[in-house]
N, CA, C and O of each residue as an XYZ file, in Angstrom:
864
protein
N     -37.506      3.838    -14.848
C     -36.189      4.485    -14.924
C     -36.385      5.997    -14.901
O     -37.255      6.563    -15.562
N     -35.254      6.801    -13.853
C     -35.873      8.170    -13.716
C     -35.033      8.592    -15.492
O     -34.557      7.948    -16.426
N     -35.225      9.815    -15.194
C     -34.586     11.301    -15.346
C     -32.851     11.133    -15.567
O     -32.156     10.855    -14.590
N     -32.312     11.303    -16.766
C     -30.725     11.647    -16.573
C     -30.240     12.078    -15.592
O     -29.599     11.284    -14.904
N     -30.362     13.576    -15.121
C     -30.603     14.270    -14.119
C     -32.024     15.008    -13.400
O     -32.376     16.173    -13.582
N     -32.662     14.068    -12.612
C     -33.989     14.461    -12.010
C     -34.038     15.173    -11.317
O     -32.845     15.276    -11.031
N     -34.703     16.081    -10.526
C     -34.800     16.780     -9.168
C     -34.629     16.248     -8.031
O     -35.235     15.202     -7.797
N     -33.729     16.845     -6.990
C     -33.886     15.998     -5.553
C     -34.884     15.754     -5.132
O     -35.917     16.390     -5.341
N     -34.737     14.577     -4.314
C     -36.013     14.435     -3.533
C     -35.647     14.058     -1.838
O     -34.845     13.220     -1.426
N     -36.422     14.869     -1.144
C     -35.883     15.273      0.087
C     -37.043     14.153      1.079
O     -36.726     13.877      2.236
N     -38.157     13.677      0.561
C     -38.828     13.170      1.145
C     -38.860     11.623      1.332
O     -39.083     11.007      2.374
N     -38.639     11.222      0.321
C     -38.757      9.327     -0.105
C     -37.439      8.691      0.083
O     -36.441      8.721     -0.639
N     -37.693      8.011      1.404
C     -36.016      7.668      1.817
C     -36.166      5.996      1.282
O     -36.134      5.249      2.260
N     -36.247      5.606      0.594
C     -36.368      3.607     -0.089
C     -34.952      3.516      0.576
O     -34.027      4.291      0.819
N     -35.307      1.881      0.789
C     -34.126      1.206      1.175
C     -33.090      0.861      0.823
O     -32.223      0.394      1.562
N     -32.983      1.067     -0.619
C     -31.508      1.413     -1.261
C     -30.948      2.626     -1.198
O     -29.746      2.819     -1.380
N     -32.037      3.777     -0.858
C     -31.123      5.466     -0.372
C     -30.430      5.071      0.715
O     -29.309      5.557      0.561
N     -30.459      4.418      1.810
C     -30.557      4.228      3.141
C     -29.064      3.225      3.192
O     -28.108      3.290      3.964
N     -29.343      2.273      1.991
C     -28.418      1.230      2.572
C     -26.896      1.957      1.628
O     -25.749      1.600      1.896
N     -27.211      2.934      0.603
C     -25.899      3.465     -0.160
C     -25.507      4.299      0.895
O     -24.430      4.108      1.460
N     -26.284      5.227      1.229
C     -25.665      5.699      2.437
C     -25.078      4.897      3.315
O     -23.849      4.941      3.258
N     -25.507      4.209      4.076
C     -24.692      3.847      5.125
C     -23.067      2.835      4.483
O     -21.935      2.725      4.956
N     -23.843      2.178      3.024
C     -22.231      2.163      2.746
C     -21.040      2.782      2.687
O     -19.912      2.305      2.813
N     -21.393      3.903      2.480
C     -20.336      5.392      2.280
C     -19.863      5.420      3.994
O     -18.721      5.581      4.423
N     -20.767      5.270      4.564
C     -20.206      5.934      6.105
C     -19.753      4.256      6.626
O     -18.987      4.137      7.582
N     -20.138      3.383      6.119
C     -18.886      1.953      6.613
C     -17.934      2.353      5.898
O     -16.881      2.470      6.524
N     -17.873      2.724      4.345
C     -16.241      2.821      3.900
C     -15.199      4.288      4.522
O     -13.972      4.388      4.492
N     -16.161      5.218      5.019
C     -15.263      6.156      5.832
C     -14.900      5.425      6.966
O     -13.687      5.289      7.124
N     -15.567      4.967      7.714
C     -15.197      4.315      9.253
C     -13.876      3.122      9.018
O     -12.934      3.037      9.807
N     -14.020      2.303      7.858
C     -13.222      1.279      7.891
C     -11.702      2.046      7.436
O     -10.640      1.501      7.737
N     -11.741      3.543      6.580
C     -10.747      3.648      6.274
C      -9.867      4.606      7.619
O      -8.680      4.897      7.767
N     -10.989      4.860      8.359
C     -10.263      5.968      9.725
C      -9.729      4.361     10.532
O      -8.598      4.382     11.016
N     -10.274      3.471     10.615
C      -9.755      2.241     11.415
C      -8.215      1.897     10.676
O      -7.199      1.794     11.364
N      -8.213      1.798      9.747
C      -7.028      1.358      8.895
C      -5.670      2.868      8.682
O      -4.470      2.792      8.417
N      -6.365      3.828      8.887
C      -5.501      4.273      9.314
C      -5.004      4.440     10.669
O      -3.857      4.864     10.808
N      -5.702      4.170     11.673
C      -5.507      4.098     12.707
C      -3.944      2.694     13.053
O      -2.830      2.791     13.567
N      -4.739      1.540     12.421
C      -3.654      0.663     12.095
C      -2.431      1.089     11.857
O      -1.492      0.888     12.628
N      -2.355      1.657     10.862
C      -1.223      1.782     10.132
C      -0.514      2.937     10.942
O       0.523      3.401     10.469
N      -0.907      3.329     11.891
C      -0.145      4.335     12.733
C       0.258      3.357     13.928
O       1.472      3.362     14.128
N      -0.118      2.928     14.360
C       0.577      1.603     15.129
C       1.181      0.752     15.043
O       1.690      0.171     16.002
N       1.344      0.309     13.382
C       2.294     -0.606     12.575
C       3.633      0.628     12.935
O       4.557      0.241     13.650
N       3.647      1.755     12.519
C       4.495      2.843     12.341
C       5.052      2.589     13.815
O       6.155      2.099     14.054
N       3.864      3.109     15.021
C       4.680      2.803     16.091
C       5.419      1.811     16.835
O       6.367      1.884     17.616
N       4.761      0.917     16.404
C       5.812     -0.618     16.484
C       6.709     -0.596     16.172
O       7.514     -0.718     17.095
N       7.195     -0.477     15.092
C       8.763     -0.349     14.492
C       9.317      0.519     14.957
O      10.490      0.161     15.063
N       9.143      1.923     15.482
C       9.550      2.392     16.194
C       9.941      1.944     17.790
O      10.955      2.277     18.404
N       9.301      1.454     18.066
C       9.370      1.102     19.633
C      10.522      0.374     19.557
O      11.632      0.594     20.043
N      10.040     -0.682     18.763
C      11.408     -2.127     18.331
C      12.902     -1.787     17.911
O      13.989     -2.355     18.010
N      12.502     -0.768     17.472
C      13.875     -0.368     16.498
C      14.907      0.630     17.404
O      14.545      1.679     17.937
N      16.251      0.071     17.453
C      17.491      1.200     17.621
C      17.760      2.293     16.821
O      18.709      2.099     16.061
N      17.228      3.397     16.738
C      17.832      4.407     16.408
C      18.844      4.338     15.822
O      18.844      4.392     14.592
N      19.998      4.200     16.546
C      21.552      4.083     16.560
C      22.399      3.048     15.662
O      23.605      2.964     15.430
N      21.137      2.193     15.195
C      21.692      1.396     14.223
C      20.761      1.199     12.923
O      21.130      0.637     11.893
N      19.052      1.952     13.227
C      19.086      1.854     12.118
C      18.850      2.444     10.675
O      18.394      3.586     10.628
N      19.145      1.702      9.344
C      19.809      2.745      8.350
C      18.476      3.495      8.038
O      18.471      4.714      8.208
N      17.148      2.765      7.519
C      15.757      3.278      6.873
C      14.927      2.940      7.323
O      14.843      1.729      7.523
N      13.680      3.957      7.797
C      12.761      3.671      8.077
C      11.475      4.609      7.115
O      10.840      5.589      7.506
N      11.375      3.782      5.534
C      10.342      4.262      5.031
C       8.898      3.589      5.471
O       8.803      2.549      6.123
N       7.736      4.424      4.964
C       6.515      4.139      5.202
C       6.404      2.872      3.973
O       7.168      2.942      3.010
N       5.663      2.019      4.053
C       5.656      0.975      2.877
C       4.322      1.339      2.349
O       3.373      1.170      3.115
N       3.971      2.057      0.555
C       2.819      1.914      0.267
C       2.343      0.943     -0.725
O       3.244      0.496     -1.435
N       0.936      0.413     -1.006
C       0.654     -0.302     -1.949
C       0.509      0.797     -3.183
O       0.299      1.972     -2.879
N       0.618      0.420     -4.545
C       0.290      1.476     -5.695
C       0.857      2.624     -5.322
O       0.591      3.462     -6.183
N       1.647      3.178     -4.283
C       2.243      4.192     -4.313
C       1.728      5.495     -3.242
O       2.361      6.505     -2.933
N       0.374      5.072     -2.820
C      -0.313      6.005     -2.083
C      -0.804      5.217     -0.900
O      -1.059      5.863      0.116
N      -1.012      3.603     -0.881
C      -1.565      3.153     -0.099
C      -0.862      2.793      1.127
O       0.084      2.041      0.895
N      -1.025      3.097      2.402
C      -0.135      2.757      3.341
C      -0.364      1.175      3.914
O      -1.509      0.894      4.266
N       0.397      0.423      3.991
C       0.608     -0.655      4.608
C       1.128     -1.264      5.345
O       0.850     -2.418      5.670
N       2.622     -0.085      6.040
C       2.811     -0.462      7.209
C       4.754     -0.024      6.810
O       5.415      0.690      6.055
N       4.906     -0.853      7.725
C       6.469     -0.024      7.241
C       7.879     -1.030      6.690
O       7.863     -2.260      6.657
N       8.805     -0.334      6.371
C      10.306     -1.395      5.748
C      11.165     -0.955      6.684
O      11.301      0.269      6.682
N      11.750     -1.509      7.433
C      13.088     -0.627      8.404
C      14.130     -1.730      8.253
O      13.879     -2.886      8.594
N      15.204     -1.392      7.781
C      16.665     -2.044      7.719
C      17.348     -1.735      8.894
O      17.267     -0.694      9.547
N      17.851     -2.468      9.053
C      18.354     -2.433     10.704
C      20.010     -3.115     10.304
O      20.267     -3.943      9.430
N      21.036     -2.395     11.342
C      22.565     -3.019     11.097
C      23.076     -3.176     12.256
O      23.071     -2.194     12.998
N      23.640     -4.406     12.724
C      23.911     -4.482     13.955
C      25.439     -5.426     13.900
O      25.378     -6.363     13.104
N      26.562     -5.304     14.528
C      27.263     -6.648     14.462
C      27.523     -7.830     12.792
O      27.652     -9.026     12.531
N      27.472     -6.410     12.025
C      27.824     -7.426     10.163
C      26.480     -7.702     10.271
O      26.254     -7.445      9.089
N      25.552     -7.966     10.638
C      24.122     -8.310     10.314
C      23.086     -7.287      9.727
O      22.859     -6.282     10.400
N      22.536     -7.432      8.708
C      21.283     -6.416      7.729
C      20.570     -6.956      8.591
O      21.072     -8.064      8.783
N      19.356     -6.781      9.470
C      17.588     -7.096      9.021
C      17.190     -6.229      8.734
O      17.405     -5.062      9.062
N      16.347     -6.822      7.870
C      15.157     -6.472      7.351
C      13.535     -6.373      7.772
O      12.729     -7.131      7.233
N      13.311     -5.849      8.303
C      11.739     -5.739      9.275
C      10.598     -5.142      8.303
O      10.690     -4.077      7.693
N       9.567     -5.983      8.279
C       8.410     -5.375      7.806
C       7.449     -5.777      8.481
O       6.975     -6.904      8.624
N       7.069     -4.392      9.063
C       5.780     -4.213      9.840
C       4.196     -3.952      9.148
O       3.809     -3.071      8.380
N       3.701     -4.749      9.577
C       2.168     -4.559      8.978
C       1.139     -4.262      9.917
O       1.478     -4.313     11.099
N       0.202     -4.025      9.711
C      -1.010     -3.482     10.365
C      -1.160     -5.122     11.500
O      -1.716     -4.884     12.573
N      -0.817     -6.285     11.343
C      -1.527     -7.662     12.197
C      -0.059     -8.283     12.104
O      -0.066     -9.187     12.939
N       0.855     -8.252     11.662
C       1.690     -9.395     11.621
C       3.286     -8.363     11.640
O       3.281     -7.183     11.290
N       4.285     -8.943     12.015
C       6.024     -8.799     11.414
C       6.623     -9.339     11.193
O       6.659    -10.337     11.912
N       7.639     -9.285     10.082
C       8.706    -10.664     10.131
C       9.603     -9.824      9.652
O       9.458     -8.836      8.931
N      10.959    -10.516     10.323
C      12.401    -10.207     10.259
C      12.913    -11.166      9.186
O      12.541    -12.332      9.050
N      13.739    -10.578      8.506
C      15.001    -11.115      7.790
C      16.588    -11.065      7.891
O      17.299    -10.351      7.184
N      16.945    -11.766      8.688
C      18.498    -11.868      9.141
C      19.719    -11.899      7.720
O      19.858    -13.021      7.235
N      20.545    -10.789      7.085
C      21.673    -11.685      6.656
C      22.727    -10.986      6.214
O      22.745     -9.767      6.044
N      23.675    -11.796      6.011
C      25.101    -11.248      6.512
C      25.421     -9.948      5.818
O      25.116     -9.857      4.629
N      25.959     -9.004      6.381
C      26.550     -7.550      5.045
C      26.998     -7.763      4.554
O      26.798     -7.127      3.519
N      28.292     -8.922      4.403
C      29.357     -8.653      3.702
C      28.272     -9.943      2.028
O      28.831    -10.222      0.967
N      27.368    -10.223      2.253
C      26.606    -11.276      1.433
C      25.817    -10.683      0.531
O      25.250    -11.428     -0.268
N      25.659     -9.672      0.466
C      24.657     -8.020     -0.188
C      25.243     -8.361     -1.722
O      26.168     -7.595     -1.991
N      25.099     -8.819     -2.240
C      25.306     -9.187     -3.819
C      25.604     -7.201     -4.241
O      26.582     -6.454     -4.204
N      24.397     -7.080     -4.544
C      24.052     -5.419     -4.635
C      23.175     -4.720     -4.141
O      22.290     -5.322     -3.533
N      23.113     -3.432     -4.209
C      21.427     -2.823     -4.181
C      21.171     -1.338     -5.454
O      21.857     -0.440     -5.942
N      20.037     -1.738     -5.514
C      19.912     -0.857     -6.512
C      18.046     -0.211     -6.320
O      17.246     -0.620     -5.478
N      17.778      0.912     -7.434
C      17.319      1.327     -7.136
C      15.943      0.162     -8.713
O      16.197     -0.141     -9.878
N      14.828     -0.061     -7.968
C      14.226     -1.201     -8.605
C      12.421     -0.894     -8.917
O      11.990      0.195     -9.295
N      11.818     -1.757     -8.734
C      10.059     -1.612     -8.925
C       9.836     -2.839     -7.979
O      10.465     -3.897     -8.013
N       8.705     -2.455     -7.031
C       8.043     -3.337     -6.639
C       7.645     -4.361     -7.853
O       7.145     -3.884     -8.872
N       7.897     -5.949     -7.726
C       7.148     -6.808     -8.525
C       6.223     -6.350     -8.587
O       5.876     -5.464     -7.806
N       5.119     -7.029    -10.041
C       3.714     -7.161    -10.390
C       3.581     -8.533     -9.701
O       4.440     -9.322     -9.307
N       2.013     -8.576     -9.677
C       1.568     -9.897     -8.306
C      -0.114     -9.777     -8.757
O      -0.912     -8.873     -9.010
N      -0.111    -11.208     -8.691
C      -1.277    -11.547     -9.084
C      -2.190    -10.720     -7.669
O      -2.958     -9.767     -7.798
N      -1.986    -11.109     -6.945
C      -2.446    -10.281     -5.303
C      -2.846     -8.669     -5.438
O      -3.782     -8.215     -4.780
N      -2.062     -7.839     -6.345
C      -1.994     -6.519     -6.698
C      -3.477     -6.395     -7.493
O      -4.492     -5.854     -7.056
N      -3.248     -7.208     -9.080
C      -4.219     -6.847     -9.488
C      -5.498     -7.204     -8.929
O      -6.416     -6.392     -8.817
N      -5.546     -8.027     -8.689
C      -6.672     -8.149     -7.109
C      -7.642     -7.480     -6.498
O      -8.835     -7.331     -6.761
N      -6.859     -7.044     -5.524
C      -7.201     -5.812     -4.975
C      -7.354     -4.890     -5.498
O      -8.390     -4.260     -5.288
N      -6.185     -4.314     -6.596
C      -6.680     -3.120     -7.490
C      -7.699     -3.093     -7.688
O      -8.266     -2.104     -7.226
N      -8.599     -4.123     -8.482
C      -9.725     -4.388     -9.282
C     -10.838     -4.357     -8.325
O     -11.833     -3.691     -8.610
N     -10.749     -5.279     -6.757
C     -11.483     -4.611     -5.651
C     -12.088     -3.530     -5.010
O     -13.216     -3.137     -4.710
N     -10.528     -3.083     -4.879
C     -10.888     -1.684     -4.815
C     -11.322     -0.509     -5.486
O     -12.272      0.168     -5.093
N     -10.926     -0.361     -6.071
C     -11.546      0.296     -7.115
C     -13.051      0.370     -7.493
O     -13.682      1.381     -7.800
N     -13.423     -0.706     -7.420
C     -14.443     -1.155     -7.647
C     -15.424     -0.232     -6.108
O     -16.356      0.572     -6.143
N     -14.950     -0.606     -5.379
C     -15.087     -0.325     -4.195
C     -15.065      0.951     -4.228
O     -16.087      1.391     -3.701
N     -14.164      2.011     -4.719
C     -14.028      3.565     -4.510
C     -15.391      4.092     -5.856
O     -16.165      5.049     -5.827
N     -15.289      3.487     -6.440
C     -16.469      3.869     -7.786
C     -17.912      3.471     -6.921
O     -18.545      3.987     -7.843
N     -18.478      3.234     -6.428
C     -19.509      2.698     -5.777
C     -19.547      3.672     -4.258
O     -20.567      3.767     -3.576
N     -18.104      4.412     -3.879
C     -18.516      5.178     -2.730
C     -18.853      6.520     -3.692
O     -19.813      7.214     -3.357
N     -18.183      6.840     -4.717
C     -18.809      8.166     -5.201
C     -20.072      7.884     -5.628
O     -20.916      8.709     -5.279
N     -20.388      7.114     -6.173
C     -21.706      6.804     -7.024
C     -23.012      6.629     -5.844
O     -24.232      6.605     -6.007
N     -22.215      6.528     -4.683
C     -23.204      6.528     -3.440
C     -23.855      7.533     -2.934
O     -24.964      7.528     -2.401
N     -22.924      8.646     -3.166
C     -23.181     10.228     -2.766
C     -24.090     10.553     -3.166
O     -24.952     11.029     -2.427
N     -24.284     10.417     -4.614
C     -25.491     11.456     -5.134
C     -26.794     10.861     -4.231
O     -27.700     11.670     -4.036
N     -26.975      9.292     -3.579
C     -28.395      9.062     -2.582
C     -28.384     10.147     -1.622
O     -29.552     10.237     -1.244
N     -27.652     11.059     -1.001
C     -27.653     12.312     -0.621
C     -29.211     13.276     -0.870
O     -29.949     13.748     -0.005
N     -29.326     13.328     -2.243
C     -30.651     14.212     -3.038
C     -31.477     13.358     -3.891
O     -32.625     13.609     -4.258
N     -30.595     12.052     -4.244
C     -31.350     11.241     -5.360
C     -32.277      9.888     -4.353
O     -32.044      9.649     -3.169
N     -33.065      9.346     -5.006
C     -33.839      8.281     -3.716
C     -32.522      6.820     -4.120
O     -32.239      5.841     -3.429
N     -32.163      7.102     -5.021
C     -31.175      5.525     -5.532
C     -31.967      4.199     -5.631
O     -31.477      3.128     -5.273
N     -33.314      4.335     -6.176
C     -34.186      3.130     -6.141
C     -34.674      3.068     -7.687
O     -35.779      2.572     -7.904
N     -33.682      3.685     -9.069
C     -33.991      3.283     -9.908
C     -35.262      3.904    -10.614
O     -35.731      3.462    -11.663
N     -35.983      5.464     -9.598
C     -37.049      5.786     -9.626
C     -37.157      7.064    -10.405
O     -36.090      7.436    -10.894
N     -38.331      7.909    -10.658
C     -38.599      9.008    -11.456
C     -37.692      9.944    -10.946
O     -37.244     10.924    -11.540
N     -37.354      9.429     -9.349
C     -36.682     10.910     -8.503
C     -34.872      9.840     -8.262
O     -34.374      9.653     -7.152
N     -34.438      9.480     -9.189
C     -33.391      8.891     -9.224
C     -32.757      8.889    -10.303
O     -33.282      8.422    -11.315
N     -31.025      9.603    -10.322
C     -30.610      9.707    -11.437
C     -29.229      8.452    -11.686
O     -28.026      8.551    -11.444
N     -30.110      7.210    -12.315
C     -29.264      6.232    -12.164
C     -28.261      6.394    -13.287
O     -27.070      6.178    -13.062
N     -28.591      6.683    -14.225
C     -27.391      6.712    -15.537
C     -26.191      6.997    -14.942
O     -25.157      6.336    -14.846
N     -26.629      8.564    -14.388
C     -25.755      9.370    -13.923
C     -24.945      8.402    -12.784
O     -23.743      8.145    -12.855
N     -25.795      7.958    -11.796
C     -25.138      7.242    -11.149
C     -24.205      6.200    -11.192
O     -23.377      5.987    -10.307
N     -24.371      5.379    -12.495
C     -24.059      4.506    -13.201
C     -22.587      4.934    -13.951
O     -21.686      4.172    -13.603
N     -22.298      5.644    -14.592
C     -21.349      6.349    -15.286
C     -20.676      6.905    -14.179
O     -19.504      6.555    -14.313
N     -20.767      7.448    -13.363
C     -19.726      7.744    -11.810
C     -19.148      6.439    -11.596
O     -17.953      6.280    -11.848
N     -20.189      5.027    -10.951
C     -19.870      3.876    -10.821
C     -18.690      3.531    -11.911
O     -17.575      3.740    -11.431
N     -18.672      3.083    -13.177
C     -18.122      2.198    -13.627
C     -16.971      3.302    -14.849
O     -16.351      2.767    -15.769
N     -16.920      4.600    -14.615
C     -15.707      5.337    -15.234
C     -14.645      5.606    -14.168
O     -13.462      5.544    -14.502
N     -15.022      5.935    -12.767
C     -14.718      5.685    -11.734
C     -13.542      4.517    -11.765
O     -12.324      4.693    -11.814
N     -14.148      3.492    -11.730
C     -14.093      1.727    -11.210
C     -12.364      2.043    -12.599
O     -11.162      2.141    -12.355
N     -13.134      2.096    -13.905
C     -11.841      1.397    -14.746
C     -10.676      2.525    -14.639
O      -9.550      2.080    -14.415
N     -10.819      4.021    -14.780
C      -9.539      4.666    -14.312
C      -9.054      4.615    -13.059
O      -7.932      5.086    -12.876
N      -9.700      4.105    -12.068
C      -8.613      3.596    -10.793
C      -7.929      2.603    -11.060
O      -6.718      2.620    -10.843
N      -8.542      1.542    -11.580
C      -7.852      0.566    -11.570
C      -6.877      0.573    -12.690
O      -6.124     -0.398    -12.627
N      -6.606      1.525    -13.904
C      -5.842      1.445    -14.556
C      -4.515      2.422    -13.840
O      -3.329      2.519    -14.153
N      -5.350      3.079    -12.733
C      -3.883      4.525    -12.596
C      -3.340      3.353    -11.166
O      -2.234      3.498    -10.645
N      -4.256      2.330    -10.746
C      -3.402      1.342     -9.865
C      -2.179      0.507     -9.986
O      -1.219      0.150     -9.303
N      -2.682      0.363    -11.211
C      -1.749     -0.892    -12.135
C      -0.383     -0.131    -12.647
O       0.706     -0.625    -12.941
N      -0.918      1.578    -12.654
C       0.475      1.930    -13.505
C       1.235      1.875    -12.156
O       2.330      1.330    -12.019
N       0.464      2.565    -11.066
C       1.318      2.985     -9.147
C       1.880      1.628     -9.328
O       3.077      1.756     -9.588
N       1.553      0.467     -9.304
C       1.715     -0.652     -8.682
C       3.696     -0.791     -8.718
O       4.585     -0.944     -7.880
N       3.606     -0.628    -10.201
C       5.340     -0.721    -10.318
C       6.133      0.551     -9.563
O       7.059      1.113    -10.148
N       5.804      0.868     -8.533
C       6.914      2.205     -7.993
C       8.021      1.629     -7.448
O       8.271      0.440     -7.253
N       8.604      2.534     -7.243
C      10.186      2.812     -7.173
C      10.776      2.375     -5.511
O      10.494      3.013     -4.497
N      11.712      1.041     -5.567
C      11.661      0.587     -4.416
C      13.593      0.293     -4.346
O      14.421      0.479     -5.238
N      13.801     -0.246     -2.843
C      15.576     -0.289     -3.099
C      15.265     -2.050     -3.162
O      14.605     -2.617     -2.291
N      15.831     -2.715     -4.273
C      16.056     -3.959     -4.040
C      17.514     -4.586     -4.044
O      18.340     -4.569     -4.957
N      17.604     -5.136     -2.798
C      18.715     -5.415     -2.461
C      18.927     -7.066     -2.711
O      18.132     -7.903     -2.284
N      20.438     -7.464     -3.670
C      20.362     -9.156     -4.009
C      21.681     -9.688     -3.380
O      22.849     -9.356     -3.586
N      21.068    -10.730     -2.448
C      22.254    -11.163     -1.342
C      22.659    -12.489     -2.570
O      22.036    -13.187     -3.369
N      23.997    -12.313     -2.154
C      24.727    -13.944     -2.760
C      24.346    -15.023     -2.200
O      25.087    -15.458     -1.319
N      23.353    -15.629     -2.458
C      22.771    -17.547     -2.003
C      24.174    -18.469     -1.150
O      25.305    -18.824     -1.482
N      23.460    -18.559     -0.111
C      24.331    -19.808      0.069
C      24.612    -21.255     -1.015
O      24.081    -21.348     -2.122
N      25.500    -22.256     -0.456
C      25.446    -23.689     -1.594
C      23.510    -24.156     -1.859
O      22.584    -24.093     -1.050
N      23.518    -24.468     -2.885
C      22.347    -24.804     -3.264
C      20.691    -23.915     -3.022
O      19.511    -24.265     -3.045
N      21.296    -22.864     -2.836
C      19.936    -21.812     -2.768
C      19.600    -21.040     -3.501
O      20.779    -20.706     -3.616
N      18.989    -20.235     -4.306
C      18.700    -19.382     -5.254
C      18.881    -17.506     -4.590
O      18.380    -16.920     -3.630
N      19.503    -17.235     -5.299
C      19.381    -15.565     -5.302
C      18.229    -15.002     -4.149
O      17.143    -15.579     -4.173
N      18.398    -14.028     -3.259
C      17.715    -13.362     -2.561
C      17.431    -12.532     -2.996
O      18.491    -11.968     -3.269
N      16.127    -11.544     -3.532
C      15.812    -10.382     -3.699
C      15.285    -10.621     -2.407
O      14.777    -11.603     -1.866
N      15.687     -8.792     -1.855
C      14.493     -8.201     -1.044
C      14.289     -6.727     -1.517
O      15.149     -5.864     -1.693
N      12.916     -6.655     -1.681
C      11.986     -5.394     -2.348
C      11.747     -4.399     -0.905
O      10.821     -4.789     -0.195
N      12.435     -3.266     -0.463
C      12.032     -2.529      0.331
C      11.372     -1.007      0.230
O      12.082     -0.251     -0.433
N      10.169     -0.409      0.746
C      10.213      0.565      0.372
C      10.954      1.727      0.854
O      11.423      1.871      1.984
N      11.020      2.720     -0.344
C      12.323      3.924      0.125
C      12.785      3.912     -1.612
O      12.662      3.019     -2.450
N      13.264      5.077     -1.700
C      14.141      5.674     -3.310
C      15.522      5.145     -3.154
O      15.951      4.063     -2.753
N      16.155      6.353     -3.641
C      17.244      6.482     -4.212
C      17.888      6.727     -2.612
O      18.980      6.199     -2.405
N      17.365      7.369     -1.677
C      17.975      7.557     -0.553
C      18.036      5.984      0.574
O      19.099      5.946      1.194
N      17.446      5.236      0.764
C      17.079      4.024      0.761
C      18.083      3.478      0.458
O      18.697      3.041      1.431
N      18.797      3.203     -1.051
C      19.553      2.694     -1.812
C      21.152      3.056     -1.143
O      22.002      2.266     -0.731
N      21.184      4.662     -1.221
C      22.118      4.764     -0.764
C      22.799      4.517      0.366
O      23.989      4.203      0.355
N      21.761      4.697      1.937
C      22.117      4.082      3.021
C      22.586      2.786      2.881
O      23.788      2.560      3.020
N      21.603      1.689      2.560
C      22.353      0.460      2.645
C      23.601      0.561      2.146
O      24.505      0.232      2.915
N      24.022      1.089      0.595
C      25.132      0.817      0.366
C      26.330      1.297      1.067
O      27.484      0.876      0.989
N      25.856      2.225      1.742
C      27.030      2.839      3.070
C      27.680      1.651      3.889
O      28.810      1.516      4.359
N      26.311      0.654      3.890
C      26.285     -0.026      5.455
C      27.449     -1.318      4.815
O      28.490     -1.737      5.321
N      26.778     -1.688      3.553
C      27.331     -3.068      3.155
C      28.765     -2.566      2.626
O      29.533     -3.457      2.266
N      29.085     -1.601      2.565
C      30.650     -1.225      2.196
C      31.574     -1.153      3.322
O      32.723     -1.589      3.378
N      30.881     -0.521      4.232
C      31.301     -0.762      5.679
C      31.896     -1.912      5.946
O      33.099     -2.129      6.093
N      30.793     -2.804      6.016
C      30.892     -4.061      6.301
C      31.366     -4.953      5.699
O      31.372     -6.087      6.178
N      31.953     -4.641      4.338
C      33.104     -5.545      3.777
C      34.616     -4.860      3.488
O      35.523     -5.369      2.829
N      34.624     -3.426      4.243
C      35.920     -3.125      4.626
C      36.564     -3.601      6.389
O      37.666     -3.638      6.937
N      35.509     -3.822      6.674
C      35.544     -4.545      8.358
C      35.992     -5.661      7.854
O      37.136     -5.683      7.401
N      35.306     -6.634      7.835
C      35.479     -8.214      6.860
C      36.720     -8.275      6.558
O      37.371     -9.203      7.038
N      37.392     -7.277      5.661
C      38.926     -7.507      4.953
C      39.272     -7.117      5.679
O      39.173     -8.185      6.283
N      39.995     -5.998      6.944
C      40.360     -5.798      7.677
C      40.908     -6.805      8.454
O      42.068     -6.943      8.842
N      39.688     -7.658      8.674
C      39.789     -8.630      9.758
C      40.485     -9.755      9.134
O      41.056    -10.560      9.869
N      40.500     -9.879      8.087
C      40.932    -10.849      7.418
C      42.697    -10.706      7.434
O      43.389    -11.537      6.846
C-alpha cells in the first residue's frame, strides 16, 4: 500500500493505470454519444410537431439536470397529445380537452427505476474522478499510488451524488388528471415544464370546454 499522497510517477504505466484511464475516456465518449442522442430526440419532435398547434415543448430531464429527451403537448381539433420523445423510442397519448380533470403544477413520481440508476450512476461518476488521479498516480495499489486518496474521491463522491439525485429526482413537473372513462381509473400524465407548462395547457383545456358548451 503506497503513500496517502505519494509522488507522481511518470514512468510505470501497470495495467490498472491504463485500464482507469481508458475508463474515463469510454465515459467521456459515451456521454458526447448520448448527447448527441438527445439532440436528435430534440430534433424529432421538432420535425413531427406543428408549430401552430403546439402548446409545450420542454426538454425532459432525469434528477433535474439529466437530459432524456423531450415532453411536447400538442392541440389539434379538441384533442391534447401528449408526445414523449426519447433518445430510441416515442409514444403518443391521445385525449379529449374537454376530459382534463385539472392541471397543476406537481413532482415527477419516485420510482424504483430512479433510485437505480441514481445509485449506478453515481457510482459510475465517483470512479470517473477517482480515475483521474492514474494521470500521475500508477493506480496499482503501489508505493507510487495514492489509493486512500483515491478511495475517498471514489466512495464520498458515489454517496453525495446519489443523495443530491434522490433530492433532483422529485422536480417540478405539470401534471395533468383527465376524468376516466366508465370503469377506468384516473389518468395522471407527468410532463416536463413549470409553472409555464401548467399554464399553457390550461389556456388550451379552457378553450376547449368553452367550444364544447358553445356547441352544445
Amino acid at each position: 500500500m503506497g503513500k496517502l499522497w505519494p509522488a507522481a510517477d511518470w514512468d510505470d504505466w501497470p495495467v490498472t493505470r491504463v485500464g482507469g484511464l481508458v475508463f474515463d475516456l469510454t465515459v467521456m465518449l459515451l456521454v458526447i454519444i448520448w448527447m448527441f442522442l438527445q439532440q436528435r430526440a430534440q430534433g424529432n419532435s421538432k420535425d413531427k410537431s406543428n408549430p401552430a398547434e403546439t402548446a409545450c415543448w420542454p426538454t425532459r430531464y432525469m434528477w433535474g439536470f439529466f437530459p432524456i429527451g423531450a415532453d411536447v403537448v400538442q392541440y389539434a381539433e379538441g384533442v391534447l397529445t401528449f408526445s414523449k420523445y426519447r433518445s430510441f423510442t416515442t409514444t403518443h397519448s391521445h385525449v379529449n380537452a374537454v376530459a382534463v380533470e385539472g392541471v397543476s403544477l406537481g413532482r415527477f413520481p419516485f420510482t424504483v427505476l430512479n433510485v437505480f440508476l441514481a445509485l449506478v450512476l453515481s457510482c459510475g461518476f465517483g470512479l470517473f474522478l477517482h480515475f483521474i488521479c492514474c494521470i500521475w498516480w500508477t493506480c496499482d495499489w503501489s508505493e507510487h499510488d495514492g489509493a486512500g486518496v483515491r478511495g475517498g474521491i471514489w466512495f464520498i463522491t458515489w454517496g453525495l451524488t446519489f443523495v443530491g439525485m434522490m433530492v433532483l429526482t422529485r422536480a417540478h413537473c405539470a401534471v395533468v388528471t383527465v376524468t376516466p372513462q366508465a370503469g377506468q381509473d384516473t389518468k395522471l400524465f407527468h410532463l416536463a415544464g413549470g409553472q409555464d407548462t401548467v399554464q399553457k395547457i390550461l389556456k388550451i383545456t379552457r378553450t376547449a370546454t368553452q367550444h364544447d358548451n358553445e356547441t352544445v
